[in-house]
Each structure stands twice: as structure tokens, then as C-alpha cells.
C-alpha positions in Angstrom: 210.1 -50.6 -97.2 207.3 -53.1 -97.6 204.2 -51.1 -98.6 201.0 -51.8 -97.1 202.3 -52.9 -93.9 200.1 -52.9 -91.2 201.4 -53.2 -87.4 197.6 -54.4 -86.5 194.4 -55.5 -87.9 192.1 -52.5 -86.9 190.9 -51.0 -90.0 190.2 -47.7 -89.4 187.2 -47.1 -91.8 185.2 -49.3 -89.6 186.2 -46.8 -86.4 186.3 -43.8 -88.4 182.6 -44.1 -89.4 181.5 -44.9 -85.7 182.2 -41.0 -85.5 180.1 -40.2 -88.4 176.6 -40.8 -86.7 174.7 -38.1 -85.4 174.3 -34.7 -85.7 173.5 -31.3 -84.0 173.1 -27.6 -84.5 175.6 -25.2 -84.1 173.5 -23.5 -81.1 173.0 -26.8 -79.3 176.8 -27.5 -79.7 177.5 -24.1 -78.0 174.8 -24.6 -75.3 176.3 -28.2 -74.6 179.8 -27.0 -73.9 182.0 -24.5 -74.8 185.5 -26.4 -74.1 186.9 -29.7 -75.5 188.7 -31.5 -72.7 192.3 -31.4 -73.9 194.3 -33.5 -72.1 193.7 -35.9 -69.0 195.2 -34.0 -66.7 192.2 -31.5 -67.0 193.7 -29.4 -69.6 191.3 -27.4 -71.4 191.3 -25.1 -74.4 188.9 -23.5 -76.7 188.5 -24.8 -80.4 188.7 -22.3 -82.9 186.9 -24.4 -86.1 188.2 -23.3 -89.1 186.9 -21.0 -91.4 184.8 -23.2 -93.5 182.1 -22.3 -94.7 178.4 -22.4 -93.0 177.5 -25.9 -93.9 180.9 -27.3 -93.0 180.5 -25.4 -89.5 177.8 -27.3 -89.1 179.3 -30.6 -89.9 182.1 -29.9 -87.9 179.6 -28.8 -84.9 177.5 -31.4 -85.0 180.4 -33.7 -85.0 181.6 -32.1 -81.7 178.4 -32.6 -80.2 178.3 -36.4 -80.6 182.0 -36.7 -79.4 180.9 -34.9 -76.0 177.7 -37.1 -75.9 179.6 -40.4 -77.0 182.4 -39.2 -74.5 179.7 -38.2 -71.8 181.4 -34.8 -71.0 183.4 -37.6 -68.8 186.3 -35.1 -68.0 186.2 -36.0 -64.3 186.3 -39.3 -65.5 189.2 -39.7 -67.4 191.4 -37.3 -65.1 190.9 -39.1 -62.1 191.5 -42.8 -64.1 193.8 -41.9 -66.7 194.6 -45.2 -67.0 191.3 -46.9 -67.5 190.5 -44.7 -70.5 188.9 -46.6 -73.4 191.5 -47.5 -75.9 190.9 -45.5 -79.7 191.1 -47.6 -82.8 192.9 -45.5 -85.4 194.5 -45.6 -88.8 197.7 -43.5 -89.7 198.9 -43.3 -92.9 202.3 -41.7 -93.9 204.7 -41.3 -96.8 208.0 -42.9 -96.6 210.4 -40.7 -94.7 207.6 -39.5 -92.4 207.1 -42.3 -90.0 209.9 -42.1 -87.8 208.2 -40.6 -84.7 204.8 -42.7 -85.4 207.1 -46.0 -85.9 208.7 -45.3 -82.4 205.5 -44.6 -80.7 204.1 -47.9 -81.9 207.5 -50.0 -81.4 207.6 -48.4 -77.9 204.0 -48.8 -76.7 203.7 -45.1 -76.6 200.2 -45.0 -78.5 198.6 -48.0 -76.5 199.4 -46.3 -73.3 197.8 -43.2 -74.2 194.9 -45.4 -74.8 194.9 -45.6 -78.9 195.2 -48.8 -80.8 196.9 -47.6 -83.7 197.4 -49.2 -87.3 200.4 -48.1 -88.9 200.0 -47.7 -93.0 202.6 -47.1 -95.2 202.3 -45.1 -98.7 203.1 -42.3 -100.4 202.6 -39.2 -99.6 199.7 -38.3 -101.8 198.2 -41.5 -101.0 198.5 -41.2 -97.3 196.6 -37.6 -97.6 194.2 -38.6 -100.2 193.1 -41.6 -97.5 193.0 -39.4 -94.9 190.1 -37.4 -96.8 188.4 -40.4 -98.0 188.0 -41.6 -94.3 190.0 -44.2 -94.6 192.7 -43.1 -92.4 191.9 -40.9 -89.6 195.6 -38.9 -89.7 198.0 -38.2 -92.5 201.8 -37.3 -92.3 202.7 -36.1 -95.6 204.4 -33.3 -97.3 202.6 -29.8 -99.0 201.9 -31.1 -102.4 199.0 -33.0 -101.8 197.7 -30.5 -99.1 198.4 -27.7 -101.1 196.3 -29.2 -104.0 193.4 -29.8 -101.7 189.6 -28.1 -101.6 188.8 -27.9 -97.4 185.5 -25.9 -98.9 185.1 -29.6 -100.5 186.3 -32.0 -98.1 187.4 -29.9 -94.5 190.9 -30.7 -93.4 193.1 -29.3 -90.7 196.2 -29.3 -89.7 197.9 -30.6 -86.3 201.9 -29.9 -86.8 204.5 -31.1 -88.2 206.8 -33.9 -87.6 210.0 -33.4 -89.1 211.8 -31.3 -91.6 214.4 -33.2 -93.9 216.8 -31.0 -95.8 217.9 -33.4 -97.9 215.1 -36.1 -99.1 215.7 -35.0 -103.1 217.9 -36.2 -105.3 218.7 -37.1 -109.4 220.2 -40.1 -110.3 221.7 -40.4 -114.4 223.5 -42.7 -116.2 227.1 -42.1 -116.5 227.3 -44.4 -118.8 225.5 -42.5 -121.3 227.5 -39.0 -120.5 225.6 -38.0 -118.1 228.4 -36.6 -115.6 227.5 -32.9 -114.7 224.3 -30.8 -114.3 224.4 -29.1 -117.6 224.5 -33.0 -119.0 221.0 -33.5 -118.7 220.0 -31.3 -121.3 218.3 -32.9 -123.9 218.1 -36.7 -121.6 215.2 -38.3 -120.4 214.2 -37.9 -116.8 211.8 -39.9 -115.1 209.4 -37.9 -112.6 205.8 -38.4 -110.5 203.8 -35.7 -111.9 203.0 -32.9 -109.3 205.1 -34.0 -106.4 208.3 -32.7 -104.4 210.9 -34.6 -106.2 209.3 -33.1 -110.2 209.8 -29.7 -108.3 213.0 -30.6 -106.6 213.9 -31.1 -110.4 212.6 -28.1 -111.6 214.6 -26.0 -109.1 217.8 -27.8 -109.5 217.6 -27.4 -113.4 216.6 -23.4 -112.5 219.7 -23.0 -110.4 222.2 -24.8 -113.1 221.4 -22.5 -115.9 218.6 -25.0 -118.0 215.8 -24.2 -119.0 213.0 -26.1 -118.4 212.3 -27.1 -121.8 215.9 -28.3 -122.4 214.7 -31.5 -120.3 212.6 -34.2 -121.4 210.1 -35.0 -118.6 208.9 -38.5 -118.3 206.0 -38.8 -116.1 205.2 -42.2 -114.3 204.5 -43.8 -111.3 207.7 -44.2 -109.0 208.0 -48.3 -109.0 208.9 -48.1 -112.4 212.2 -45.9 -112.6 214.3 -47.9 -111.1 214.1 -50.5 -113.9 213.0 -47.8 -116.8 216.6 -47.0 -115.8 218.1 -50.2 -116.4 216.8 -51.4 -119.4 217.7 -47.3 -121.2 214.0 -46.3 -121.0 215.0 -43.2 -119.2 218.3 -41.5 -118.5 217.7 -40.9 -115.0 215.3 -39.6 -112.5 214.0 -37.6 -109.6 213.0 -39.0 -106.6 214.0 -39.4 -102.8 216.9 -41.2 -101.3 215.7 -44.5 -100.5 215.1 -45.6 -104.4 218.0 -43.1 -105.4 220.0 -45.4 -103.1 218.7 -48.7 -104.5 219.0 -48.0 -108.1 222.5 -46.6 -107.4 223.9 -49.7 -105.6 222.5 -51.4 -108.6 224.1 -49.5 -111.4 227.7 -49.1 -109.8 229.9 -47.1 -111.2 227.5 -46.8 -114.3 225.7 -44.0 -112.6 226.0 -40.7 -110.8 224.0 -39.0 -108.2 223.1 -35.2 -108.5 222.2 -33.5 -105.0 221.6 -29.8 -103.7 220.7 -29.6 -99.8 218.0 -27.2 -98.5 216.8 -26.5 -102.1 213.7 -28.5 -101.3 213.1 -29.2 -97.8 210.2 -31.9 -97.0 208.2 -30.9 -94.1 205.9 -34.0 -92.5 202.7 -32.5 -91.7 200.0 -34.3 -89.8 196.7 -33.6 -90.6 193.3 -35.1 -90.0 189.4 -34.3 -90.8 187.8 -32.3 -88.2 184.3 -33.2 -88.9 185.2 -37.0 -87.9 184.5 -37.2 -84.5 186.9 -39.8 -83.6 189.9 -37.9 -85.0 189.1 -35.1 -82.6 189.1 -37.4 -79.7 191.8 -38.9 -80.4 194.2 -36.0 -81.3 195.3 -34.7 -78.0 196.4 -38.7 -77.2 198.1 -39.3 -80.5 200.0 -35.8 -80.0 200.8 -37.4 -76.3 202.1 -40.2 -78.0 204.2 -38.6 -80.9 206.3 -35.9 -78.3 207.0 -38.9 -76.5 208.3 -40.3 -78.8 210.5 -37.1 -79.8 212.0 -37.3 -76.3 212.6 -40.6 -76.8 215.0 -40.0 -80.1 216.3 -37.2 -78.0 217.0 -39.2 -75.0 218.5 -42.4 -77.1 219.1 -41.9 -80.6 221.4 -45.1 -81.0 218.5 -47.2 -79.9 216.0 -44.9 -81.8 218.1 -45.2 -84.8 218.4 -49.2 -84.8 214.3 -49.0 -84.5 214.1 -47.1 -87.5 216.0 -48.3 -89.6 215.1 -52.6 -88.5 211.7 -51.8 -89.3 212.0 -50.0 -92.8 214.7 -52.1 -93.8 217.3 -49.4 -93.9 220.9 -50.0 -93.4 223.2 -47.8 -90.7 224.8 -45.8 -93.1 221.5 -44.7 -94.7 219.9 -43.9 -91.2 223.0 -42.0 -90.3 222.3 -40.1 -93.2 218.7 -39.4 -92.8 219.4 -38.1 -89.1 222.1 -36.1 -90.3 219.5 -34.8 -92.4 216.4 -34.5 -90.3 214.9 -32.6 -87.8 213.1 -34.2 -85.8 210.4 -32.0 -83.8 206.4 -32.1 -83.2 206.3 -28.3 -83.8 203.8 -25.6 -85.5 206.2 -23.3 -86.5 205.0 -20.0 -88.5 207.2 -20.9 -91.9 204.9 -23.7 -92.6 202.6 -21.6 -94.0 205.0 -19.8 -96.3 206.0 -23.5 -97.7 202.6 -24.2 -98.1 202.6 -20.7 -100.0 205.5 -21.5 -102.5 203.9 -24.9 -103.1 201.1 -24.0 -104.2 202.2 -21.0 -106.4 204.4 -23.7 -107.9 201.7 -26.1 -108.6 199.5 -23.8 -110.4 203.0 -22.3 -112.5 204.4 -25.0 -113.1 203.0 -29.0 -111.6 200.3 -28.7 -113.9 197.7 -27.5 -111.6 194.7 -25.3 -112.4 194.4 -24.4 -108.7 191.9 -24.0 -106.6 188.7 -22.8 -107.6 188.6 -19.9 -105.1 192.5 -19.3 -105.2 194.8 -20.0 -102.6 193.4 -20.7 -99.4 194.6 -18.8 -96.3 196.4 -21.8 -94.3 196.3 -20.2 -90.8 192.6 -21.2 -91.5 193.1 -25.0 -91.9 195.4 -25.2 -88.6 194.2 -26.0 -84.6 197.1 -25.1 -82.7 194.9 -25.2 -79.2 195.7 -29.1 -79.2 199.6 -29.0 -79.3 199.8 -25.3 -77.6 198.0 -27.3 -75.0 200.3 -30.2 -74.1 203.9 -28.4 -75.7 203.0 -24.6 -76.0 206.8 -23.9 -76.5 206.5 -25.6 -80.2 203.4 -23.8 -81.1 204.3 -20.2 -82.9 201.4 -20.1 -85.2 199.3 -17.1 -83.7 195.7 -17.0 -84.9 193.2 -13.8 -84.7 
């Protein structure tokens, strides 16, 4: 997939800052209104912010209080002339199996007639989360890791649902060549890995669950464009990573190389997320999520066409997108065992990714998630029960 590609040139710093301005107390919030219009069909729903502390309440408030103003309270408005809404510039940024639903909602003009003009970047993961906190993209679909390894007492973050779940995103590639031929073969090889990420632990659990220990593997940590021809040249004797350079560095070696896989031992989840305290994002949540279960119906409706989307724009062939739907579920849900994977991952981080953890241990995630926007437009997907 070409990284960096952009579907538009609306850079979303420049809009994400328009939301910075301004500021309010947390009383003259709560005098101002007490509901955020959540829908244009008059929906509304009470925010719960979460459970920052004080001086990100604040933030977080006086953010709120600028989106009513700049928004005018216009609820009448904008339910009585859905259509005539002003358009949102925003920036998405997602890792490389987690665009399908935002790709189809741009291809399909989903986004723009929910009135956002959205920008579509691609990245890693980590990078696509990391943005998202440095206000550079207003959303993020990513997996746990980076979340997981995240402050919200530092930088407040929440979380909107979850995209897809793909059973089967992990994999090892070795060098036959070199005797590599069985699990119990890569004791004592080289094997290239990103350093705190899913596809290290995806490695770590399949060496747990083929009797190695984990110091009878020699872990070489670098960035992911350089496996594939560390590989070649002998510099490693394989590496973890998922499918789509698995797949490339396997149709290059041939028969020179074989691919190690265990389904379900590391599911990827794609979680969206976005800062709270940004008014924009706020605003523009309940649209986007309009947008993206749209788009979900669409894949339901017509997954041939869906599929040929997909896989034209990342430059996957139809074998390899047959694969990844066989895969992948794809859903805008907030189901309850997210916050159990967000549990294991970050136990595993501070065991084993080489993570000190946070400074005041594990957060509770129930506190980083607003359900009231997807319970408000799907309330069948939304599980997550708050106090």
C-alpha cells in the first residue's frame, strides 16, 4: 500500500486547531447546556466525560462550550436541513489492515454526505495513534499496543468503537533454506521484530505455545521496511509481522521460505479513537460514525463490490482479499471484551514489550470510552455499560 496517501488536500492540523480556541468553566458549560445534539434527526444523549482528572475536565468542558457556541446550539437547524449542514474538514489516520470501512466510506461518498470532508492517511498503527494525540489527525484506527501504552492523565484520549476484529493478521516467515522448517527450528535463528507491537507479541505467544523459551530466540529489533530485504541478503532468518509483507517477502523467496501461522492467538482489534478536548472531533463524531455503519451495511449488502474497492485501492490481489475477509469481522461495535484485550496488552507490555508502564498503573478503560455517541445511532452494537 502506498504510504502517505492522501485522498484530499485538507490537512487536518489546520482544522483541528480551529477547535482549540476558547475556553470556559465547567459551571458555564453546565449552565449552557446539558445535552450534545447527537444526531440530525434530533437525537440526543448525555456525555459522560471521562474520568480525567480536574484540569483535563476542564479542558474537555471548555472545549464543549466553544463547540455549542461555534455550532450555535443550532439543533433545530441542522434537523430541519440536514442537508445543508456545513461540511467538517477532518484527518483520519489508520494502520494497514484497519481502513477497510473508512476506505469505503470515502470511495462511496458516505463521509461527504454526512457533511465531513475527510483525508484519508495511511500509517502504522503506532503512528496513526501517536498523530491522533499530537493533533495531527483528528481520529485513529489502530490496534491496543499503542493505546495501551498511552497516559490520558497526560494527553486525554477516548475511545469510539471498534472497527473490525481480524483473527488472523500475524504471521512468521523463515528461511527454509537455512533449516528453518518447523516451530522448534527457530531456536537459536534470528528473527526480525518492531519493538513493542502485535506482531513481537504474536511471536512471543507462538514461541510460548511451541515449547521455546523466550531466550532460545534471537530478537532483532527494527523498523518493518527493512525485513523484507534483511531477509534476503541473510541479515535475519525470518520475521514477524502481518500478512501483507509476510505475503511479499514470501512471493519473493519461493520455495526458499516457509510461513509459520496460528489463528486466534492474537486477534487485532481496529479501535477508533479521538481527543475529546478537540472540539472539532466531538462534532464531528456522531457524522463520521454515520458514515462508517454505512459503510458496514454496504460490505454487508455487496461484498463482491466492497471487496474489488478494497483491494484496487491498497493494491491487494483477490486471493489476498479473500483471505482477509475470510479473516475479518467486520462490525462498528463496542463490545465489553475490548477492555479485557486492552487488559492482556498491557500486562504484556510491562512483562514482556519492554515497558515500564504507566506511572499510575493500568488505567481503568471503561474510563477512556463514550458509548452515548454509537449507543445513539446503533445501540444494538454498544454492550459497554458504564456506572
Amino acid at each position: 500500500m502506498k504510504n502517505d496517501r492522501e485522498q484530499q488536500r485538507n490537512p487536518a492540523k489546520s482544522a483541528a486547531a480551529q477547535g482549540k480556541r476558547g475556553g470556559a468553566s465547567v459551571q458555564g458549560w453546565a449552565m449552557c447546556c446539558k445535552t450534545i445534539i447527537m444526531g440530525r434527526c434530533g437525537m440526543q444523549a448525555q456525555v459522560k466525560i471521562p474520568a480525567w482528572d480536574s484540569g483535563w475536565r476542564i479542558v474537555v468542558a471548555a472545549g464543549l462550550v466553544l463547540l455549542l457556541a461555534a455550532a450555535g446550539c443550532k439543533q433545530q437547524e441542522e434537523t430541519s436541513s440536514p442537508g445543508r449542514q456545513e461540511p467538517l474538514a477532518v484527518m483520519l489516520c489508520h494502520g494497514s489492515v484497519t481502513d477497510i470501512l473508512p476506505r469505503i466510506a470515502l470511495e462511496q461518498g458516505y463521509f461527504a454526505e454526512e457533511g465531513l470532508t475527510v483525508t484519508l492517511k495511511d500509517l502504522d498503527g503506532k503512528q496513526a495513534f501517536d498523530f491522533m494525540l499530537q493533533g495531527d489527525c483528528n481520529f485513529a484506527v489502530s490496534g491496543a499496543p499503542p493505546i495501551v501504552l498511552a497516559d490520558p492523565q497526560r494527553t486525554p484520549f477516548a475511545i469510539l468503537a471498534t472497527l473490525l476484529s481480524d483473527y488472523d493478521s500475524t504471521r512468521i516467515i523463515a528461511r527454509r533454506d537455512l533449516g528453518i522448517g518447523t516451530p522448534q527450528d527457530l531456536k537459536g535463528k534470528r528473527i526480525g521484530v518492531k519493538k513493542g507491537v502485535l506482531s513481537q507479541l504474536f511471536l512471543d505467544l507462538f514461541m510460548m505455545k511451541h515449547g521455546l523459551a523466550q531466550n532460545e530466540v534471537d530478537r532483532v529489533f527494527m523498523e518493518p521496511e527493512a525485513f523484507q530485504s534483511a531477509l534476503a541478503k541473510g541479515e535475519i532468518d525470518g520475521f514477524s509481522m502481518t500478512n501483507r509483507m509476510i505475503n511479499a517477502a514470501a512471493t519473493a523467496l519461493g520455495d526458499k521460505s516457509v510461513v509459520f501461522a496460528e489463528p486466534g492467538l492474537n486477534p487485532i482489534l481496529g479501535i477508533l479513537s479521538t481527543r475529546p478536548d478537540i472540539p472539532l472531533n466531538l462534532q464531528a463524531t456522531p457524522r463520521l460514525l454515520r458514515a462508517l455503519i454505512r459503510a458496514e451495511q454496504f460490505v454487508k449488502n455487496d461484498p463482491a463490490t466492497a471487496k474489488e474497492l478494497v483491494g484496487k485501492e491498497n493494491r491487494i490481489s483477490p486471493r489476498e482479499i479473500e483471505c482477509l475477509w475470510a479473516r475479518t469481522t467486520i462490525d462498528v461495535a463496542l463490545p465489553n471484551f475490548l477492555f479485557v484485550h486492552l487488559e492482556d496488552q498491557y500486562r504484556w507490555q510491562v512483562e514482556r514489550g519492554g515497558s515500564q508502564g504507566l506511572r499510575g498503573g493500568m488505567p481503568n478503560y471503561l474510563d477512556l470510552v463514550l458509548p452515548e455517541y454509537l449507543r445513539a445511532i446503533k445501540p444494538d452494537a454498544v454492550s459497554v455499560f458504564k456506572r
